[in-house]
C-alpha positions in Angstrom: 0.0 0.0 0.0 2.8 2.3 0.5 4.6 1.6 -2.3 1.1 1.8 -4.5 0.5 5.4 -2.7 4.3 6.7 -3.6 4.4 5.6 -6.8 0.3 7.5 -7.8 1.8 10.6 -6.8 5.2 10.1 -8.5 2.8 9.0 -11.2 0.1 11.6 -11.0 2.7 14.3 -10.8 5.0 13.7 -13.4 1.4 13.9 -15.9 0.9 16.8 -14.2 3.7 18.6 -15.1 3.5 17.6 -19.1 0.1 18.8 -19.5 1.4 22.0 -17.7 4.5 22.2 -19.6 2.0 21.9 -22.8 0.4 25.3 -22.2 3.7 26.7 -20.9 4.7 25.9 -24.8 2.1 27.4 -26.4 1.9 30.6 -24.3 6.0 30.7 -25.2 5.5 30.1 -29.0 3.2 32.9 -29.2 5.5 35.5 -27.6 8.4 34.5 -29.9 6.4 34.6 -33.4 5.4 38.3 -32.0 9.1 39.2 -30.8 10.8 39.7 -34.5 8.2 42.8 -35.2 9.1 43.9 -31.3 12.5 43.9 -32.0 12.8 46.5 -34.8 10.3 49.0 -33.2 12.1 48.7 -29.6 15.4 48.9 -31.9 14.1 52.3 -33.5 12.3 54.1 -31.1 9.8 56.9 -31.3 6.3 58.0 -31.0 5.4 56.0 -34.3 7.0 52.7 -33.2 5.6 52.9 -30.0 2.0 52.8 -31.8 3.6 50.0 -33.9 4.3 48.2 -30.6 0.9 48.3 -29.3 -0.2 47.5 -32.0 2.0 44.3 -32.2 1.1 43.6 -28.0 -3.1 43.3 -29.7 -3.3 40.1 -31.3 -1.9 38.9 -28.3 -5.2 39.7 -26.3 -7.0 37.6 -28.4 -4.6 34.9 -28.2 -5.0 34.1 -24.4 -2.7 36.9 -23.0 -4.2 39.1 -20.4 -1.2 41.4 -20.0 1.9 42.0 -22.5 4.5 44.5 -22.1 7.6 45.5 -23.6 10.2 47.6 -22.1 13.8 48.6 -23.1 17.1 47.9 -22.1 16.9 50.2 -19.3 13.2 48.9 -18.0 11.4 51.3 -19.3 7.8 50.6 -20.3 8.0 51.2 -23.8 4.0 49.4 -25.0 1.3 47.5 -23.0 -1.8 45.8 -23.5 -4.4 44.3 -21.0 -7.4 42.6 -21.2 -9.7 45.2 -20.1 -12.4 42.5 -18.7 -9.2 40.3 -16.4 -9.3 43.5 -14.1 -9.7 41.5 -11.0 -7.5 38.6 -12.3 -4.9 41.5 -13.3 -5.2 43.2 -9.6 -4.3 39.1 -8.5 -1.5 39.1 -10.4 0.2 42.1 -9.8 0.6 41.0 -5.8 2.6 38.0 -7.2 5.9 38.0 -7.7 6.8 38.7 -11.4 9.3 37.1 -13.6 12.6 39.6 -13.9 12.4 41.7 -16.7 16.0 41.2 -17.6 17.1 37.8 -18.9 19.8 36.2 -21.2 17.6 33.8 -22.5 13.8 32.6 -22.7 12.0 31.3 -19.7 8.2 30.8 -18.7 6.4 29.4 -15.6 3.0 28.4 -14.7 0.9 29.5 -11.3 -2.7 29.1 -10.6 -4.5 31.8 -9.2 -7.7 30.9 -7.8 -9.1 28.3 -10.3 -7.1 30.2 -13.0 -4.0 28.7 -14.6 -1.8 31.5 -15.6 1.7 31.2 -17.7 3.9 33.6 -16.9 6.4 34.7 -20.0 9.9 37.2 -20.0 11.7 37.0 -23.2 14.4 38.9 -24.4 14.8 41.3 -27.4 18.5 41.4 -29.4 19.3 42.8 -32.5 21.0 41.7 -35.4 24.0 41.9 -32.8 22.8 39.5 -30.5 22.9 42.8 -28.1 19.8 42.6 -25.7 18.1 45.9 -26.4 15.0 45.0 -24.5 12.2 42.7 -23.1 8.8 41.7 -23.7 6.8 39.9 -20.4 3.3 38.6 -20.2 1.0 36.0 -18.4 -1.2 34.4 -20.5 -4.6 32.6 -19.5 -5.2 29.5 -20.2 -8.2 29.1 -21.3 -11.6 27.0 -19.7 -11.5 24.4 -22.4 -7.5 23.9 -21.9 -8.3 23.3 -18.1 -10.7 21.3 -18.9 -8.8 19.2 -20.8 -5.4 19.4 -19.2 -7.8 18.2 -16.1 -9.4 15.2 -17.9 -6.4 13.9 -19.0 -4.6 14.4 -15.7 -7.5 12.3 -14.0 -7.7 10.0 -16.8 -4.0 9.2 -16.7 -3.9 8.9 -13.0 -6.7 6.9 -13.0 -5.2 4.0 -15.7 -1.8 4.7 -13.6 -3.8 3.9 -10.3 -5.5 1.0 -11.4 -2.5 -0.4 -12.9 -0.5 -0.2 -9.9 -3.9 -1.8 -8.2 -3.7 -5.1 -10.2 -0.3 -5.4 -10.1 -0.1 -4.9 -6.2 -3.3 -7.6 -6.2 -1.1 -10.2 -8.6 2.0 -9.6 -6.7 0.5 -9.8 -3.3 0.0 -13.5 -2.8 3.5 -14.1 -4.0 4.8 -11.7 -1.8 2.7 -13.4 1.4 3.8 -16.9 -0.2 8.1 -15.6 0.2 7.2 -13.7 3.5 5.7 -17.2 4.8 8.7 -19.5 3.1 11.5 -16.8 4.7 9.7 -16.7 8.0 9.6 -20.1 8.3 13.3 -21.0 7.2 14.6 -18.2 9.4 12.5 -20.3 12.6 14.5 -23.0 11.2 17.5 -21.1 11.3 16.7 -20.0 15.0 16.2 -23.7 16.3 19.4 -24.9 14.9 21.4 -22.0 16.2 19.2 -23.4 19.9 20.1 -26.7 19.5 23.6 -25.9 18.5 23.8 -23.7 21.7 22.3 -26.3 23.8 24.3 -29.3 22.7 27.6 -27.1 23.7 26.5 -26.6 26.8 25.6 -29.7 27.3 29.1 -31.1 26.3 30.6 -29.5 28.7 28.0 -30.1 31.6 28.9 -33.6 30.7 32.4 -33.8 30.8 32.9 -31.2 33.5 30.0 -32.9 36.3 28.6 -35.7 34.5 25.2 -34.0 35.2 23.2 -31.2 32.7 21.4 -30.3 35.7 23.9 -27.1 36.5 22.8 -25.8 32.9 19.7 -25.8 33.4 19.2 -24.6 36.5 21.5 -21.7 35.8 19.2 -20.6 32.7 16.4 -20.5 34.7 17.5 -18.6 37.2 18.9 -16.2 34.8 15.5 -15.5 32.7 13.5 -15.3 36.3 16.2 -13.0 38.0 16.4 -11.2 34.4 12.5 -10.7 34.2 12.3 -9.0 38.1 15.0 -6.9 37.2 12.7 -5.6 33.7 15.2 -6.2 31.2 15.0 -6.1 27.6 14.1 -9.2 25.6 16.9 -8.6 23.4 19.5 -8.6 27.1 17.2 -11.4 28.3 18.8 -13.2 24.6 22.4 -12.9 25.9 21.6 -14.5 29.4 20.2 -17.2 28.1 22.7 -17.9 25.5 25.3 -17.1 28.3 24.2 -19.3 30.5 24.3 -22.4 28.6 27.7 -21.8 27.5 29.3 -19.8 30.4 31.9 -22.6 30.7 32.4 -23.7 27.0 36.0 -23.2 27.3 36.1 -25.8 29.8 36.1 -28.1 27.2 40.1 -27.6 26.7 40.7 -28.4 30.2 42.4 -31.8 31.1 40.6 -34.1 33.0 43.2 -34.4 35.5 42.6 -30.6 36.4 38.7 -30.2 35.6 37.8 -33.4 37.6 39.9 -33.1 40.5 38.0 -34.3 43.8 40.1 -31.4 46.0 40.8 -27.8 46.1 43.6 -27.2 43.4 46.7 -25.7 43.6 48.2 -22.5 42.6 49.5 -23.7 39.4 46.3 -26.4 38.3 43.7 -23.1 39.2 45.9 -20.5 36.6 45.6 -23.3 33.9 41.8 -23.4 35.1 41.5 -19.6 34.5 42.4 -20.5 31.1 38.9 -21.5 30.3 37.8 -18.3 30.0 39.6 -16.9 26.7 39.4 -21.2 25.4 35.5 -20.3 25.7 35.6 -16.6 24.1 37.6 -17.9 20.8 35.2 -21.1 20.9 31.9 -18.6 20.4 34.1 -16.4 18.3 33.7 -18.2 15.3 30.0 -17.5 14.9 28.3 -14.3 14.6 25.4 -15.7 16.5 26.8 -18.0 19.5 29.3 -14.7 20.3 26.2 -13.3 21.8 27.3 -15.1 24.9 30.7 -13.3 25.4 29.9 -11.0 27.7 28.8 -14.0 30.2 31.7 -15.9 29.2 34.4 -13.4 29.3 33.1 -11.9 32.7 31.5 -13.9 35.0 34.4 -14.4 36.8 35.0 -11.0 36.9 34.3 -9.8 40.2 32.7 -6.2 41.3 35.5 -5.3 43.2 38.1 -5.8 40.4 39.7 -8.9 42.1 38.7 -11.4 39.7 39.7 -12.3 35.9 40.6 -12.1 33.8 40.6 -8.7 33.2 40.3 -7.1 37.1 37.3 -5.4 35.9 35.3 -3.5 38.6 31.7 -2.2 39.8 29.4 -0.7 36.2 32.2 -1.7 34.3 31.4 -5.5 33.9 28.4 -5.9 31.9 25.1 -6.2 33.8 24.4 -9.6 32.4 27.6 -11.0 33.9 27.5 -9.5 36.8 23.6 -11.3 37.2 24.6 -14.5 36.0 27.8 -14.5 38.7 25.2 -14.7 41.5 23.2 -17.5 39.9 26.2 -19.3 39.3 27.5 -19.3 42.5 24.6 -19.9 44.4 23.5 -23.2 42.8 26.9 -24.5 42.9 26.5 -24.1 46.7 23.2 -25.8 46.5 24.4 -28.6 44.2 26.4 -31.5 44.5 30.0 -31.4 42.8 32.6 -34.1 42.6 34.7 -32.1 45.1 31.6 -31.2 47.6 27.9 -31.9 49.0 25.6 -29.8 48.4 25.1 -26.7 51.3 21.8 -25.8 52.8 19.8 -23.2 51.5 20.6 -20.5 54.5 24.2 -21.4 54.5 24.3 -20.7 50.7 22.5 -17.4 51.0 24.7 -16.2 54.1 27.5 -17.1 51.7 26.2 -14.9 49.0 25.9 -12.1 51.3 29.3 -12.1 52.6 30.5 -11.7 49.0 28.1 -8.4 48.6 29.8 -5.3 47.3 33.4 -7.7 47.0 32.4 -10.6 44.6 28.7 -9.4 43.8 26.9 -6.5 42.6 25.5 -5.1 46.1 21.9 -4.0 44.3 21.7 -6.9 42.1 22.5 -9.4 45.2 19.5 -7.5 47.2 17.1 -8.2 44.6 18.2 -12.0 44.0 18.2 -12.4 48.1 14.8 -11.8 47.7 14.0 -14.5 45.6 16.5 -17.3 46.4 14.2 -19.1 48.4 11.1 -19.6 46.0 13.2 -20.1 43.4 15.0 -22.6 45.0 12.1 -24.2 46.0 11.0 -24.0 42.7 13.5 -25.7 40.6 16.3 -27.4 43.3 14.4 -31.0 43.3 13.3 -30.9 39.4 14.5 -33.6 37.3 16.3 -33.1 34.2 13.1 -33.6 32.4 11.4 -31.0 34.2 13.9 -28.6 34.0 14.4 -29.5 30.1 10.5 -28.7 29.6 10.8 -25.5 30.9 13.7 -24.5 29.7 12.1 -25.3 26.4 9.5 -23.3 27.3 11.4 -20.0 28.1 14.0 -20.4 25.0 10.4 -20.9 23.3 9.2 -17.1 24.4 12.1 -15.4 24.2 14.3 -16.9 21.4 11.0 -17.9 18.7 7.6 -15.9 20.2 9.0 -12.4 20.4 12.5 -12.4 18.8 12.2 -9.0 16.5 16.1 -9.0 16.0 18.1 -10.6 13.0 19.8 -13.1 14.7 23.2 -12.1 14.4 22.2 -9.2 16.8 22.5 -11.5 19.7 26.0 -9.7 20.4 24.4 -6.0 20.2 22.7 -6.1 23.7 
């Protein structure tokens, strides 16, 4: 429809301006067969040439010219004519900005005036020289049966335009619905591939790191819930998701001896664990789409008071979805079982969150995830992975599929 409305009045105007340009013609051709006999009598000069003037300027009256005039080199009136019953039209005119007297060549323009379509004419006088030695100027009326016609053939025109733009826009438009549909659906496609790619990453690693893709899980859904109290963005709630399945990707260039340790590890076996971090960052780095989870990646070890890696990035400076997911991530590995460590009780895992608050953890994030540790722990701590996979599904579902208005390599842009 927008296109159909653009293109009628590119359409309509561009007729428009022919028909006009028609009677601009005209008006012009009659000035210059007139302007030879102008020329010798404004050349000579003299009470007897001005009579031949005005008696040139005449014909013109009854030619469609309500005013002519014709002036000398200096702008002085030398002969006019006007039609004696275009008074009022005459009075009209004379408040509208004329066309300069003085010109090196030709020109004409159109104006209506009321329901009057008047063609405004300056032409210059030379003699044999090519010397300008004067002017002649006049607006000539086009008369009711030019209107008339100029106006037929404008709506005529428009109308064949108009309807021709109609039934193509009808033929076109079930195509267009048919590619919409076949692109819509292949870019769904598209979107569940890039899921399941996402997902069966993060599950890899779930697998080799704990045997278990119960941390995954758990982790997403605390990040969409804590992301939805906090009123972000669909686009930010994207990257959480996408971060939280593959917040430990890297781990996947860990050795076993170091990622599956039973006990605390040393010095030298927790630098090569750090490691993780950047493996993870080039892992996603090689698609446009799955590097919408850096910023969880990179920083959610970062802690807020710039003591963590890998950068030492502190307080605003870590990105907000990091510095969410580095509170869910912590407190369900104190609520889970590891191969190092039981599980800890729900109070002991909260006091242990708020010891870290305003050192390890965003103080205003922590205060708002306090607040909801213990229903959501309730909530998802004794699901089973199928549980946990169905609403997972669900929430990937919403925000991923339902109400994704982003091209998908966008993921990154949040």
């Amino acid at each position: 429809m927008v296109a159909w409305t653009l293109l009628s009045l590119v359409a309509g105007g561009a007729i428009a301006y022919l028909e006009i340009r028609k009677a601009d013609a005209l008006a012009f051709g009659l000035a210059v067969s007139t302007s030879q006999a102008l020329r010798v009598h404004v050349a000579q000069g003299g009470e007897p040439h001005t009579e031949s003037l005005n008696a040139a300027l005449a014909p013109l009256l009854n030619q469609g010219y309500v005013h002519a005039r014709v002036s000398n080199r200096t702008g002085s009136v030398l002969a006019e004519a006007n039609r004696a019953d275009q008074a009022a039209l005459l009075a009209r005119l004379a408040k509208r900005e004329h066309v300069p007297d003085s010109l090196t060549a030709g020109s004409h323009r159109s104006l209506w005036l009321a329901s009057e379509l008047i063609v405004q004419v300056s032409l210059p006088l030379q003699d044999r020289n090519g010397n300008t030695i004067g002017s002649f100027n006049g607006a000539y009326q086009v008369d009711a049966a030019v209107r008339q016609r100029v106006l037929s053939d404008l709506a005529r025109k428009v109308s064949l335009v108009l309807l021709a733009i109609l039934l193509t826009t009808l033929v076109l438009y079930p195509v267009i619905i048919g590619l919409n549909k076949g692109v819509s659906q292949l870019s769904a496609e598209l979107m569940g591939s890039n899921i399941a790619l996402m997902e069966v990453l993060g599950r890899a690693i779930a697998k080799r790191d704990s045997d278990t893709d119960l941390h995954n899980y758990r982790v997403c859904l605390y990040s969409i819930r804590f992301a939805e109290v906090l009123g972000l963005a669909d686009q930010t709630m994207r990257v959480a998701i996408a971060g939280a399945f593959l917040h430990d990707v890297g781990k996947i260039g860990i050795s076993d001896t170091i990622l599956l340790k039973p006990g605390r590890l040393t010095a030298e076996e927790f630098s090569v664990m750090k490691t993780h971090v950047h493996l993870g960052v080039d892992i996603v780095a090689k698609s446009s789409w799955l590097n919408g989870a850096r910023d969880v990646i990179e920083f959610h070890h970062e802690r807020f008071d710039g003591s963590g890696y890998p950068h030492g990035l502190r307080g605003d400076s870590i990105p907000l979805v990091a510095r969410l997911f580095a509170i869910v991530d912590v407190f369900d590995a104190l609520t889970s079982r590891r191969p190092y460590k039981e599980p800890l009780p729900l109070q002991e895992a909260v006091r242990i969150l708020a010891e870290g608050r305003g050192s390890h953890f965003d103080p205003r994030l922590l205060d708002v995830f306090q607040g909801m540790a213990v229903e959501l722990h309730g909530e998802l701590a004794g699901l089973a992975e199928t549980g946990l996979r169905q609403r997972l599904h669900r929430q990937v579902t919403k925000y991923f599929l339902e109400r994704n208005g982003d091209e998908l390599p966008s993921l990154r842009g949040a």
